[in-house]
GUKOLZA-545489 format. One line per 5 residues: number of its first residue (from 1); their letters; for each residue y, z, x of N, C-alpha, C. Coordinates in Angstrom, 2 decimals. Each point is the difference from the previous one (the first is absolute). Layout:
N
NUM	A	Y Z X Y Z X Y Z X; ...
end
This chain:
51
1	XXXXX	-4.48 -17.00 9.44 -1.22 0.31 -0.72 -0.84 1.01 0.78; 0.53 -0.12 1.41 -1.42 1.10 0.40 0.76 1.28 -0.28; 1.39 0.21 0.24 -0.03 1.14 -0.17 0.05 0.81 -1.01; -0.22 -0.88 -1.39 -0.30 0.81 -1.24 -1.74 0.35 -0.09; -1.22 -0.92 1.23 -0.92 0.17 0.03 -0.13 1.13 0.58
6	XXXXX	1.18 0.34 1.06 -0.49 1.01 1.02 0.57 1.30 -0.68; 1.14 0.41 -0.75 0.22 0.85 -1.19 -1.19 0.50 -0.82; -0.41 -1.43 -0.90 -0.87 0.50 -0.72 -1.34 0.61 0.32; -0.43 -0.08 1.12 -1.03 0.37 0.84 -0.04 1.03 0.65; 1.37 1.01 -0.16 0.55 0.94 0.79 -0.78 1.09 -0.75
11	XXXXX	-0.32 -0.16 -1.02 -0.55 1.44 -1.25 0.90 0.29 -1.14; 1.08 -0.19 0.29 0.93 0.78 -1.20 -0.33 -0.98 -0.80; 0.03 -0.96 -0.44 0.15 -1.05 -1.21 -1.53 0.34 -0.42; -0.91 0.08 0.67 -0.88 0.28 -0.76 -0.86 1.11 -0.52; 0.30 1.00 1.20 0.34 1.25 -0.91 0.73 0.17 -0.95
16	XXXXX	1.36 -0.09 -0.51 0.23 -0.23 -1.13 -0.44 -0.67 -1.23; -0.94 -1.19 0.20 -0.92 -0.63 -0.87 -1.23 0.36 -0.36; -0.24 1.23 1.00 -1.32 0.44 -0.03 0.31 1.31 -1.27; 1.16 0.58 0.39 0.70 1.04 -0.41 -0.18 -0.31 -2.01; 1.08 -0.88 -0.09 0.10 -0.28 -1.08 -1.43 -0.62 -0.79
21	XXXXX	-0.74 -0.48 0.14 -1.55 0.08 -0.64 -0.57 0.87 -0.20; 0.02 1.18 0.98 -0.59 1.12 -0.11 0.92 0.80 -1.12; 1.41 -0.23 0.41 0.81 0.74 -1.55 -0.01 -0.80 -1.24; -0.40 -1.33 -0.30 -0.19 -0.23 -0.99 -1.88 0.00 -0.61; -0.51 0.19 0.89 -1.66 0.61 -0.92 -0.05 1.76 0.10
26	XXXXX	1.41 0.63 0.49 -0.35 1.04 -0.17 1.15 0.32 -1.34; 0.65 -0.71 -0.38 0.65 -0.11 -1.44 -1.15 -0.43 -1.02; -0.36 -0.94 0.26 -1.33 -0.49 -1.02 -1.23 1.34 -0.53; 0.15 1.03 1.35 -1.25 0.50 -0.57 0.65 1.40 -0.08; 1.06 0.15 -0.07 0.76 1.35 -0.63 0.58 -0.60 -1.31
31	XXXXX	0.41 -1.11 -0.19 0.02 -0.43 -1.18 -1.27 -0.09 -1.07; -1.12 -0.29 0.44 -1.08 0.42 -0.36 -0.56 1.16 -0.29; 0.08 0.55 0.73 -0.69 1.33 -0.17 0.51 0.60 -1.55; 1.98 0.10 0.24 0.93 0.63 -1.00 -0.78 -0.78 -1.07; 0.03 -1.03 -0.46 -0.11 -0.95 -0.64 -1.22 0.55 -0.96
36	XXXXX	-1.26 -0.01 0.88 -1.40 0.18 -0.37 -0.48 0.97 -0.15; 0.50 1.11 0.46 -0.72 1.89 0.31 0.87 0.52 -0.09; 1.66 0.22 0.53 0.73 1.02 -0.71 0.55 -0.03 -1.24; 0.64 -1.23 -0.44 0.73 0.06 -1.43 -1.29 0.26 -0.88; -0.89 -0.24 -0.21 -1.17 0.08 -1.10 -0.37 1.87 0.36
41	XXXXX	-0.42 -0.25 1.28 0.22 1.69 -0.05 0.97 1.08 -0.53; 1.38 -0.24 0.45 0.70 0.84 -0.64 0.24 0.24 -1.05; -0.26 -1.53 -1.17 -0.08 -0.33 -1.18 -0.87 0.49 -0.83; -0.90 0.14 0.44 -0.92 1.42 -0.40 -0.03 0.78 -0.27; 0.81 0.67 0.54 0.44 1.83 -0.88 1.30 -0.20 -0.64
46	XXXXX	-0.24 0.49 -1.40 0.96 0.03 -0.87 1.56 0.69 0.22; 1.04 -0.06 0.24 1.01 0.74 -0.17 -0.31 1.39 -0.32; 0.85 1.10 0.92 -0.30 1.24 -0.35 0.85 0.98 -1.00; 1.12 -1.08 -0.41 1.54 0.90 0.14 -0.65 -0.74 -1.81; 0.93 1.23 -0.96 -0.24 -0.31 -1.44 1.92 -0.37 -0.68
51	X	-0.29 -0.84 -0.28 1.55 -0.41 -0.64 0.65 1.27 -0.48
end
């Protein structure tokens, strides 16, 4: 047991945990953004091209 204490205490395990939170609220708010301000934006201007 200690030496999975003394591992996990080393940094990597939790840098990686730190890692992955930070990549999943930085999915949340690029998912957002697209979501909220670009699709409605682009949706906005009509097609340019005529059948």
């Amino acid at each position: 047991m200690s030496g999975f204490k003394k591992s996990l205490m080393q940094g990597n395990v939790i840098d990686l945990a730190v890692a992955v939170v930070i990549g999943a609220a930085f999915n949340s708010i690029v998912n957002s953004f697209v979501t909220h301000l670009l699709t409605p934006l682009i949706s906005a201007f009509p097609p340019t091209s005529q059948p």
